[in-house]
Each structure stands twice: as structure tokens, then as C-alpha cells.
C-alpha positions as CSV (number, residue, x, y, z in Angstrom):
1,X,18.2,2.2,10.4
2,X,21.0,2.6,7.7
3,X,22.7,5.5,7.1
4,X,20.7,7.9,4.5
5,X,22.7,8.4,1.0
6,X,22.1,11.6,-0.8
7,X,21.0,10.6,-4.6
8,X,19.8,12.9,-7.5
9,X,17.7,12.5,-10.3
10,X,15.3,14.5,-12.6
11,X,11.8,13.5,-12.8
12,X,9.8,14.6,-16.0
13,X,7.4,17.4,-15.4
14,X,4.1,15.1,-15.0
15,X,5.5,12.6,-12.8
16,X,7.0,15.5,-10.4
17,X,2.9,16.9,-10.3
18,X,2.6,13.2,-9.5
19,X,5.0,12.8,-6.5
20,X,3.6,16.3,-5.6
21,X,0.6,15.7,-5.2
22,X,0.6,12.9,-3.2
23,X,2.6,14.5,-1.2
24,X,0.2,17.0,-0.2
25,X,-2.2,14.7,0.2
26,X,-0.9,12.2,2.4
27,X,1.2,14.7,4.7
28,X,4.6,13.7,3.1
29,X,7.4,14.9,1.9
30,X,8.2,14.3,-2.0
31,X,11.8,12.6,-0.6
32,X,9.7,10.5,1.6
33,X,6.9,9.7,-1.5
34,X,10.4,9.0,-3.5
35,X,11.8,6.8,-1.2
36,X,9.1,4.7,-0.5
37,X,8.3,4.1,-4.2
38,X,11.9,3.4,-4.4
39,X,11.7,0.7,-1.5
40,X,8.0,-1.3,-3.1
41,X,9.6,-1.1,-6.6
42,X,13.0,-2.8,-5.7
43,X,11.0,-5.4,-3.4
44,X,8.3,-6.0,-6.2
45,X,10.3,-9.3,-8.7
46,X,11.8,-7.8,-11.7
47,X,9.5,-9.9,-14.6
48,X,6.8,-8.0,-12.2
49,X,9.0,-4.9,-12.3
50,X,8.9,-5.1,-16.0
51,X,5.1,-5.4,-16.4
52,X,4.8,-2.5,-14.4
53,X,6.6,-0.7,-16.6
54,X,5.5,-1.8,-20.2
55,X,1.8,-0.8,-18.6
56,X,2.5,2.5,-17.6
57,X,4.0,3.5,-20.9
58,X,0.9,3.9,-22.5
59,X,0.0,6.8,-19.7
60,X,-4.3,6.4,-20.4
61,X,-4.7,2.3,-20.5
62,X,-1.7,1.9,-18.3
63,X,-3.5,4.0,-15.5
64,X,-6.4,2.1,-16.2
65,X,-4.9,-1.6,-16.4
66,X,-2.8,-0.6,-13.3
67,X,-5.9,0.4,-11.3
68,X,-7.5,-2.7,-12.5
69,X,-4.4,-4.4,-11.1
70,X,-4.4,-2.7,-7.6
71,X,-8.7,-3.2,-7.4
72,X,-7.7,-7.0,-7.7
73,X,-5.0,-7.4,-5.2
74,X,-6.7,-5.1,-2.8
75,X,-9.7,-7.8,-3.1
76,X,-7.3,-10.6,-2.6
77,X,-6.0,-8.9,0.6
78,X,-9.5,-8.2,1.7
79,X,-10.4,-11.3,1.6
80,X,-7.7,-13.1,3.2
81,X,-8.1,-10.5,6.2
82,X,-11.8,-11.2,6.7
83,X,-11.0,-15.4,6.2
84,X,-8.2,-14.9,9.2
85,X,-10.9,-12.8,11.4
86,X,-13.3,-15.6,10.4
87,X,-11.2,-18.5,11.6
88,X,-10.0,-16.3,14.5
89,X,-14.0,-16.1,15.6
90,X,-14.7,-19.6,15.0
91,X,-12.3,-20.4,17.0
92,X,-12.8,-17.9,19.9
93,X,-15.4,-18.8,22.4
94,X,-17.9,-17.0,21.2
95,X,-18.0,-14.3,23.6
96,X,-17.9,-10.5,21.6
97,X,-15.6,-7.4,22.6
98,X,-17.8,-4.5,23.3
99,X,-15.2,-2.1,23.0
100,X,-13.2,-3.8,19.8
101,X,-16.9,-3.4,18.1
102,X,-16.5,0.5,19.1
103,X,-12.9,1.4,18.2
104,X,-12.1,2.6,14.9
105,X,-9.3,1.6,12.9
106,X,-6.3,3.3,15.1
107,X,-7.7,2.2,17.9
108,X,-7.7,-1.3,17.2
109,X,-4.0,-1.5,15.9
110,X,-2.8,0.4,18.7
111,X,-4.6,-2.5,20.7
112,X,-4.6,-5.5,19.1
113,X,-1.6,-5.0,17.0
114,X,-1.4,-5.0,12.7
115,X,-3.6,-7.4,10.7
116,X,-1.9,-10.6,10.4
117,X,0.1,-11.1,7.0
């Protein structure tokens, strides 16, 4: 892993509630909720970036359009998950894993590894 550099910035009241409260709720620190924004946003293409942004100026629609947004790609990835599993059963001898059937969703990356991207 890279060295860590130290970097400071203010965040408007709302989105600090924002980064807050996620926070909270997923067990993380605001630095790490920060970072890992940081890390998706520079990855994300920058006419993409720009979208983004232009959206979520308009705070009400933008929330909206950008759920909207996230409903769709989380379909897309959905659905390309269950076409792999699909093709991996067709192609397996037909023969079904007790235990795989049982385990919940930790259990079965610990096992079988990540989902296939």
C-alpha cells in the first residue's frame, strides 16, 4: 500500500451530515467514507465525472436521477451475476452443493471466492 498523504478540505455543512452518517452506519470512519469516495470518483471517466456532478446540483432531482442511475446499474450487475451462475450450472454436471445452498453470503466468498467481474 502507498504511503498515506495528510490532505485537508472543508465540506459544507449537509454533505459533512452526509459523510457522517454513513459513517455510522456502515462502521467507518468519515476519513475512510472520504477516501473511498475519493478513490470511485477519480476511477469513474471524467464526461461521467461531469454528469455526476451537473445531477447532483439540483440536490432533490439529482438525488432522485442519481438513485435512478444506481437502480439501473445495480440491475445490470444483477444480471450479469446470475447469467455467469447460469452458464457456470449449465455447464457443471448437474450435481448440487448441499452446503453452498446453506451458506449465506460470507460464507460463500470466504469459500468460493468473489463473484466473477
Amino acid at each position: 500500500m502507498a504511503k498515506a498523504k495528510s490532505r485537508s478540505t472543508s465540506l459544507p455543512e449537509d454533505l459533512d451530515l452526509r459523510v457522517r452518517t454513513i459513517a455510522l452506519r456502515e462502521n467507518r470512519t468519515p476519513a475512510n467514507v472520504l477516501e473511498n469516495a475519493v478513490r470511485v470518483f477519480t476511477l469513474i471517466p471524467q464526461d461521467l465525472r461531469n454528469l455526476l456532478i451537473e445531477t447532483s446540483a439540483d440536490q432533490m432531482k439529482g438525488a432522485r436521477k442519481i438513485e435512478e442511475l444506481s437502480r439501473r446499474i445495480m440491475f445490470s450487475l444483477a444480471r450479469e451475476r446470475f447469467e455467469q451462475a447460469a452458464a457456470k450450472l449449465a455447464a457443471s454436471d448437474g450435481k448440487i452443493d448441499h452446503d453452498m445452498l446453506n451458506a449465506d453470503e460470507m460464507v460463500v466468498v470466504e469459500t468460493y471466492g468473489p463473484a466473477a467481474t
